[in-house]
C-alpha positions as MATLAB code, in Angstrom:
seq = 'XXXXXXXXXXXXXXXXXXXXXXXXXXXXXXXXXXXXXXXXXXXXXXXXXXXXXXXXXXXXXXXXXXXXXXXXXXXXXXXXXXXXXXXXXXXXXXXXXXXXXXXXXXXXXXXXXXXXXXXXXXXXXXXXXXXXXXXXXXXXXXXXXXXXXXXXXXXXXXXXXXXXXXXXXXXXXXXXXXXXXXXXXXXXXXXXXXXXXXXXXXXXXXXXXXXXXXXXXXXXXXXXXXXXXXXXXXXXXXXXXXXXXXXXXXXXXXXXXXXXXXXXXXXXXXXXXXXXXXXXXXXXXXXXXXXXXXXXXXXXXXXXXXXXXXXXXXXXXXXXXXXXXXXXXXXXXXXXXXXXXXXXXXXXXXXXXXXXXXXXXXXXXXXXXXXXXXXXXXXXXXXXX';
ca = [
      66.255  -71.116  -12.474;
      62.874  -70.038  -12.108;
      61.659  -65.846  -13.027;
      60.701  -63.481  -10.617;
      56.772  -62.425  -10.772;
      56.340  -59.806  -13.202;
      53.726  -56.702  -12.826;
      50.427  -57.781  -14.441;
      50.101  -54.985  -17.384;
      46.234  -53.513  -17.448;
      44.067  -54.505  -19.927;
      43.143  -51.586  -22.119;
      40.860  -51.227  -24.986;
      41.968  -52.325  -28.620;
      42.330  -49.744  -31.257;
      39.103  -48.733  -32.760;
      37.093  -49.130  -29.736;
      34.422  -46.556  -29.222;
      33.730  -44.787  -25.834;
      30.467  -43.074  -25.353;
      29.277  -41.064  -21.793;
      26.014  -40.602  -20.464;
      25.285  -38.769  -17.135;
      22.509  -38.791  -14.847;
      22.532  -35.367  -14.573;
      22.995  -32.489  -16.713;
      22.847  -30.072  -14.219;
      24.069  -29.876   -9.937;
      24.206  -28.192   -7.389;
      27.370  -26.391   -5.985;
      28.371  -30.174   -3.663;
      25.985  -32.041   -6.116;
      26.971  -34.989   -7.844;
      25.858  -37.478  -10.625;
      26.585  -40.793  -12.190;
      28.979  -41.279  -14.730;
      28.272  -44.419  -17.531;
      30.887  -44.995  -20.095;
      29.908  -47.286  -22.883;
      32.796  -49.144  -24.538;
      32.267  -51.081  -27.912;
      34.877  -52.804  -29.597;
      34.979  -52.194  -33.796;
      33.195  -55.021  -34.119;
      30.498  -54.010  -32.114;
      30.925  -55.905  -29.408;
      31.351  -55.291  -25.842;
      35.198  -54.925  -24.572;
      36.440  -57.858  -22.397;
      35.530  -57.273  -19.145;
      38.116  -55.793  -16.660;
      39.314  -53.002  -19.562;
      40.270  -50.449  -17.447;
      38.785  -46.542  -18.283;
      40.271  -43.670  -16.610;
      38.171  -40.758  -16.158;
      39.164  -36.846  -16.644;
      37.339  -33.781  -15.570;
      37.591  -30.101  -15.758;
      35.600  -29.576  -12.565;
      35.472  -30.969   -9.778;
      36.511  -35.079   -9.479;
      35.252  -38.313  -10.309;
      35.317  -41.260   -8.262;
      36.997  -43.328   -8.915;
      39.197  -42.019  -11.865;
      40.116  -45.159  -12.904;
      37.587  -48.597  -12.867;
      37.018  -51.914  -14.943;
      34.043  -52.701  -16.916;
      32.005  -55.415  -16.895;
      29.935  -56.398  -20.014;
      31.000  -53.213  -21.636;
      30.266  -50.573  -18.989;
      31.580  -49.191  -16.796;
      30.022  -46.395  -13.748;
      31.786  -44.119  -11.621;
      31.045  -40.844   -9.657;
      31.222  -37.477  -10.513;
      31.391  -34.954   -7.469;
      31.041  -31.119   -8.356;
      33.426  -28.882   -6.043;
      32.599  -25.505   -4.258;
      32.854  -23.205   -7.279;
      30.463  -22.996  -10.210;
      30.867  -23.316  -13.873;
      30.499  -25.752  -16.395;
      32.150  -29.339  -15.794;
      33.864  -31.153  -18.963;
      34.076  -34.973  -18.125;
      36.059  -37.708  -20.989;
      37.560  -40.870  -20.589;
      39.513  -42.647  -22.404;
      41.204  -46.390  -22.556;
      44.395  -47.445  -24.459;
      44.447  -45.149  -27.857;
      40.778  -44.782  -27.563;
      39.252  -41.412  -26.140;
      35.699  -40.451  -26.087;
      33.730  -37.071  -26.436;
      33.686  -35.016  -23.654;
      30.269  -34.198  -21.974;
      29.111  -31.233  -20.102;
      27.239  -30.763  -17.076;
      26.067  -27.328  -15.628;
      27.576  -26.648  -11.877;
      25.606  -24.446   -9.231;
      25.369  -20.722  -11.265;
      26.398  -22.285  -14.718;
      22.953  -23.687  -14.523;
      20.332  -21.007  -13.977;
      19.015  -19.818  -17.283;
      16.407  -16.899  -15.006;
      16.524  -15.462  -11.409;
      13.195  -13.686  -10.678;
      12.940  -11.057   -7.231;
      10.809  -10.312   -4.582;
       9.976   -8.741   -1.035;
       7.857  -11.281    1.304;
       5.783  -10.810    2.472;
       5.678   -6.729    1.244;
       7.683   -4.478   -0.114;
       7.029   -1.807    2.392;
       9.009   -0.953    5.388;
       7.851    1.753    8.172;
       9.967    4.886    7.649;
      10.582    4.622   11.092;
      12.805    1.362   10.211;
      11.693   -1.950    9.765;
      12.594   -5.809    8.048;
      11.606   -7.490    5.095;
      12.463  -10.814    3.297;
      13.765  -10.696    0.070;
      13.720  -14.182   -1.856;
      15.341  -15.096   -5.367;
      13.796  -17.974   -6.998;
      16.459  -18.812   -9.651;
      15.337  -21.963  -12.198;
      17.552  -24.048  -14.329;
      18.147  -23.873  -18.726;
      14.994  -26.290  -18.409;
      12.871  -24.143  -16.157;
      12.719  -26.477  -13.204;
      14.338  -25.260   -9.398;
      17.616  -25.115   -9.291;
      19.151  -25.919   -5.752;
      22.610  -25.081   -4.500;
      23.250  -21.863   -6.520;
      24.768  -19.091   -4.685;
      23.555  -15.692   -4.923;
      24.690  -12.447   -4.585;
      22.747   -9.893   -2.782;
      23.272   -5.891   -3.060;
      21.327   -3.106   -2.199;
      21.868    0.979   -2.517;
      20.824    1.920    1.324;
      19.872   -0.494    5.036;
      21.415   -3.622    5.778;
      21.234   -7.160    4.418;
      21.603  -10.083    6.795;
      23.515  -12.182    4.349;
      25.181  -10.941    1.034;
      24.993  -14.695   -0.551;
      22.992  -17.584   -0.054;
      22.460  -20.767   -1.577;
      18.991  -21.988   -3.156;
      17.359  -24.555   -1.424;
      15.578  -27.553   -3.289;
      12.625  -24.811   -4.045;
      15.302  -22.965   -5.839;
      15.168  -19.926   -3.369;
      17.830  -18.125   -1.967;
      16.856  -15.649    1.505;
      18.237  -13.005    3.145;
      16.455  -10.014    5.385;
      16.735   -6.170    4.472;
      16.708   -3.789    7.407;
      16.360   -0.239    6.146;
      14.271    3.115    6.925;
      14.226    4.256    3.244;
      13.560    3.298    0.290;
      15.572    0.670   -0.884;
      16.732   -1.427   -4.234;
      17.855   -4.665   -4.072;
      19.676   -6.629   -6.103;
      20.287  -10.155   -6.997;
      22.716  -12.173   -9.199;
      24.257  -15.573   -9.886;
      27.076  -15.819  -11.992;
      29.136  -13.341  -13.597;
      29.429  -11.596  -17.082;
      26.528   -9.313  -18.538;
      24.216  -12.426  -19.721;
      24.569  -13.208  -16.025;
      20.731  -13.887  -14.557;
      20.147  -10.561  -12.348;
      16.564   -9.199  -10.418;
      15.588   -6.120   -8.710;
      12.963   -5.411   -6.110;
      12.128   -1.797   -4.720;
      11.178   -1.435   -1.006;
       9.517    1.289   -0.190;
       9.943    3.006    3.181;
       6.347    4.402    3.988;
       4.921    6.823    7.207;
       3.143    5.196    9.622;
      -0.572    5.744    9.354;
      -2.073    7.957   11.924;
      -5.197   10.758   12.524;
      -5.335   13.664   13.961;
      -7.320   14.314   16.864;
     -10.113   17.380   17.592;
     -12.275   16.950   21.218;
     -14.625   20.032   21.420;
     -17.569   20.184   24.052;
     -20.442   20.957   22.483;
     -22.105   21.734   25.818;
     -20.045   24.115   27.104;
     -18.469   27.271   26.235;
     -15.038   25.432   26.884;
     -13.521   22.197   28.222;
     -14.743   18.731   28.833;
     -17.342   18.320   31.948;
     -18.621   15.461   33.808;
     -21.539   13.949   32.467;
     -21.442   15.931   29.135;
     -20.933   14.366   25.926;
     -17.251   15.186   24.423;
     -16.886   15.228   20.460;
     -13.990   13.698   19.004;
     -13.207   14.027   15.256;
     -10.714   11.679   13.644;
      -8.942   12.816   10.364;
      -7.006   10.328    8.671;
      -3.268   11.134    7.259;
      -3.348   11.679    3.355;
      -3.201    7.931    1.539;
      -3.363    6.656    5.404;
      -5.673    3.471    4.132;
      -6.640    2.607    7.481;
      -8.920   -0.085    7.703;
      -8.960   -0.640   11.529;
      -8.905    1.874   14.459;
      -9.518    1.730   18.244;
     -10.053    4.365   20.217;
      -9.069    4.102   23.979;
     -10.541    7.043   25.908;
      -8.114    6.777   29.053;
     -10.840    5.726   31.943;
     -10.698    2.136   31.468;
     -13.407    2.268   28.121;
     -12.514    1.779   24.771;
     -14.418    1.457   21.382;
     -13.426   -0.232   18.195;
     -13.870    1.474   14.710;
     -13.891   -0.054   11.197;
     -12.063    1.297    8.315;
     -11.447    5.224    7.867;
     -11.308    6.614    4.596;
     -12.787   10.366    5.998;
     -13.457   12.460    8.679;
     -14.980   10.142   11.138;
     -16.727   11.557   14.299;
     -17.697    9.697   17.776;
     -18.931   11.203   21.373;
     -17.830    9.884   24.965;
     -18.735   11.104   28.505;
     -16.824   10.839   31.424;
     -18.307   10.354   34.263;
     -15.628   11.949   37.033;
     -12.757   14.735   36.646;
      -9.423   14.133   35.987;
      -6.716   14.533   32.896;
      -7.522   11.550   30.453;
      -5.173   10.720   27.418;
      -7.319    9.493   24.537;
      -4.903    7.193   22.302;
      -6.254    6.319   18.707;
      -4.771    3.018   17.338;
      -4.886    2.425   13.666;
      -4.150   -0.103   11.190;
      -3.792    0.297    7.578;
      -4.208   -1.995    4.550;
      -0.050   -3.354    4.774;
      -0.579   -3.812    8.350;
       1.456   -1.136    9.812;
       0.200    0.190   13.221;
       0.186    3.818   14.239;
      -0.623    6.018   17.103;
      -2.182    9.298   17.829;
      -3.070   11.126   21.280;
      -4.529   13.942   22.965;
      -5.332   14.523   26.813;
      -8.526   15.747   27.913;
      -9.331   17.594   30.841;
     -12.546   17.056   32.344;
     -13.789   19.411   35.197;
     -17.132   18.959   37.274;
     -20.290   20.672   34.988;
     -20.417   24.665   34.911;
     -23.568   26.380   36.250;
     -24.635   29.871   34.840;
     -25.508   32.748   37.965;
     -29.019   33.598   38.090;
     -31.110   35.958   39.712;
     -35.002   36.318   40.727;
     -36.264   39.849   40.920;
     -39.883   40.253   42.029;
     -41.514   42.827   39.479;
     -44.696   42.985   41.394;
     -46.226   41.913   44.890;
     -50.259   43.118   45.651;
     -52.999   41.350   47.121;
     -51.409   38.283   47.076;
     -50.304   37.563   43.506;
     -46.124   38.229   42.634;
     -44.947   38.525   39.459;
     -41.104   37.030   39.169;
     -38.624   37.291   36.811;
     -35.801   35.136   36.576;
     -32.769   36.326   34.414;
     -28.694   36.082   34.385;
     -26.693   37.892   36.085;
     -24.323   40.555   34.135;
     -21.027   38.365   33.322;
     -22.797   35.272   32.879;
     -23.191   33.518   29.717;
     -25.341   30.123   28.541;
     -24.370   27.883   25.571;
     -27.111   27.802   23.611;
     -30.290   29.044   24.839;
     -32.658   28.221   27.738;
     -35.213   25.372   27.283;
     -36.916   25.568   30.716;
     -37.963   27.087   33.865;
     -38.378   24.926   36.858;
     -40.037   27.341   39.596;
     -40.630   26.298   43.096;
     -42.945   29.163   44.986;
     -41.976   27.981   48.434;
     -45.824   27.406   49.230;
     -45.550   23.785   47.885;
     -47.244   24.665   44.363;
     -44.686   24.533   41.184;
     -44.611   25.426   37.739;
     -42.465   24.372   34.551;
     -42.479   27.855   32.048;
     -40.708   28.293   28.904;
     -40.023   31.908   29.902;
     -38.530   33.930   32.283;
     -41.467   35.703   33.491;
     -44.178   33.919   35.539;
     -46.794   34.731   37.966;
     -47.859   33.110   41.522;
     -51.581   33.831   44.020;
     -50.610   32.853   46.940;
     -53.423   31.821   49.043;
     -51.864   33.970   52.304;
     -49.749   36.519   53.602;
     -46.516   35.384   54.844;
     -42.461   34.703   54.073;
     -42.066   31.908   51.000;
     -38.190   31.012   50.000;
     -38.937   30.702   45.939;
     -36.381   29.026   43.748;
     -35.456   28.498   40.100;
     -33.763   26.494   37.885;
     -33.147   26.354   34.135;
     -31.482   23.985   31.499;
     -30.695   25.577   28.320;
     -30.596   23.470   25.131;
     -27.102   22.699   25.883;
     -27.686   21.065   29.057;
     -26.204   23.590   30.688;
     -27.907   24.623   34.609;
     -28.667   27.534   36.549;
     -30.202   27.559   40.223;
     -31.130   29.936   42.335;
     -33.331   31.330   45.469;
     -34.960   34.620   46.943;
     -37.278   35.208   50.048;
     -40.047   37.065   49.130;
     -42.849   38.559   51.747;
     -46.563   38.246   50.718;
     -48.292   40.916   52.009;
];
């Protein structure tokens, strides 16, 4: 009668037999993964038959797959690190024979330093603003390590994403939104040797000046066709380095960098209410504004008079002077003197004398500009006797 097929029984390593692991990396990534060798040497130093079959053990993660045959003495498999960090402990062993166990470094396990920093500042406007923040975390052999996670944290704002894994640059992102100062900071791992980093972002005004018009040629207000003087004072620690200056009536200017009190004229050439908005930039980039409205009216004339002091035998002596309530900004350059009888005169003073060559009614007329550009006009008849 003939037997039923028995099972074939593995073939496993003789006694003695020495097992030795190498991997092809000593440290992953959180998902990473890595060949597995296992050596396998028979007492007599020779390789094991092939087809001994090696079964594979980890503490972490799996390898794939746990069991295989060698072939000239070695055999490869793969090992596949899980989700969670820490450090992997991979053996093998076949028949009575075991080898030593190796380690590889999983995702956080790895990182021997974790450095910190805002990109591309570590400055925020106080009146809120967004900022990178980037953790470049190397490996125990000071080269990028990718797929760590990291843990963000900071005392005040908002983070976009509490933890993040490295890319293959090593860097792990997330944004801060906050509108005062801030500390943020960032881990991998856990326990007090755990790599950690801070960064400090600083919530800072926005830059701005303060804005003075005054009309030096007139006793108040802004008038057509007069200069107006603007002076621009910078905020303390302001470090502007750019401003414009739009003068609200379709004309602009462009200034460099303000470190002091920086002055500039404009004239407007019509009435009307004009906001003048000063745009500055300082050295982080942060753009502020400042305004003021001007109110320009048409140009002020002073009241004059012309009294005739003296009139015989043809010659009149005028005098031209301001009338009581008026007042002049500055004082008056010239006198422009029209005698009616088609002769005229340019004096410095208010007193001036005309012959006239005969009797008769003459419409005289006089007008001054003081030093300020300011004007005053004015006409009398006067009868030559």
């Amino acid at each position: 009668m003939a037997l039923a097929g028995c099972d074939k029984v593995p073939l496993l390593a003789p006694t003695n037999t020495t097992i030795r692991l190498t991997a092809g990396l000593g440290v992953l990534p959180v998902a990473g993964s890595t060949d597995i060798t296992a050596i396998v040497i028979e007492a007599a130093g020779t390789p094991v038959q092939n087809g001994t079959v090696v079964t594979f053990t980890s503490s972490l993660g799996t390898v794939e797959p746990r069991e295989a045959r060698t072939a000239n003495g070695q055999v490869s498999v793969r090992y596949i690190a899980g989700a969670q960090s820490g450090t992997a402990k991979i053996g093998a062993f076949s028949g009575g024979s075991k080898s030593e166990e190796i380690e590889i470094l999983v995702g956080a396990a790895a990182a021997g330093a974790l450095s910190l920093r805002a990109d591309p500042t570590a400055f925020v406007p106080a009146t809120g603003g967004t900022t990178d923040i980037v953790a470049t975390v190397l490996d125990t052999g000071g080269n990028p390590l990718r797929g760590a996670p990291v843990r963000f944290t900071t005392t005040f704002g908002q983070l976009s994403q509490s933890t993040t894994l490295t890319d293959d640059g090593g860097e792990a992102r997330t944004q801060l939104t906050t509108n005062v100062t801030s500390e943020v900071t960032a881990r991998i791992g856990s326990g007090a040797s755990a790599p950690e980093g801070k960064v400090t972002v600083t919530a800072r005004e926005l830059p701005s000046v303060t804005i003075d018009v005054t009309n030096p040629f007139a006793s108040s207000g802004a008038e057509v066709g007069q200069p107006v003087n603007l002076k621009l004072t910078p905020a303390a620690n302001a470090s502007i380095r750019s401003a414009r200056v739009d003068f609200g009536d379709g004309t602009s200017a462009t200034l460099g960098a303000i470190s002091a009190i920086t002055t500039l004229s404009h004239t407007y050439n019509r009435t009307g209410s004009f906001t003048i908005v000063v745009t500055v930039t300082d050295a982080l980039g942060f753009i502020g504004t400042s305004s003021v409205v001007v109110t320009v009216t048409e140009r002020s004339t002073v009241p004059i008079q012309i009294v005739v002091q003296s009139n015989s035998q043809l010659i009149v002596t005028f005098n031209a002077s301001i009338t009581a309530g008026g007042t002049v900004s500055g004082s008056i350059r010239t006198y422009e003197w029209d005698f009616g009888d088609g002769e005229t005169l340019v004096s410095t003073g208010p007193n001036t004398a005309h012959r006239y060559r005969a009797g008769g009614n003459y419409v005289v007329s006089v007008r001054f500009v003081t030093t300020t550009g300011q004007e005053g006009y004015t006409t009398t008849t006067v009868k030559v006797a």
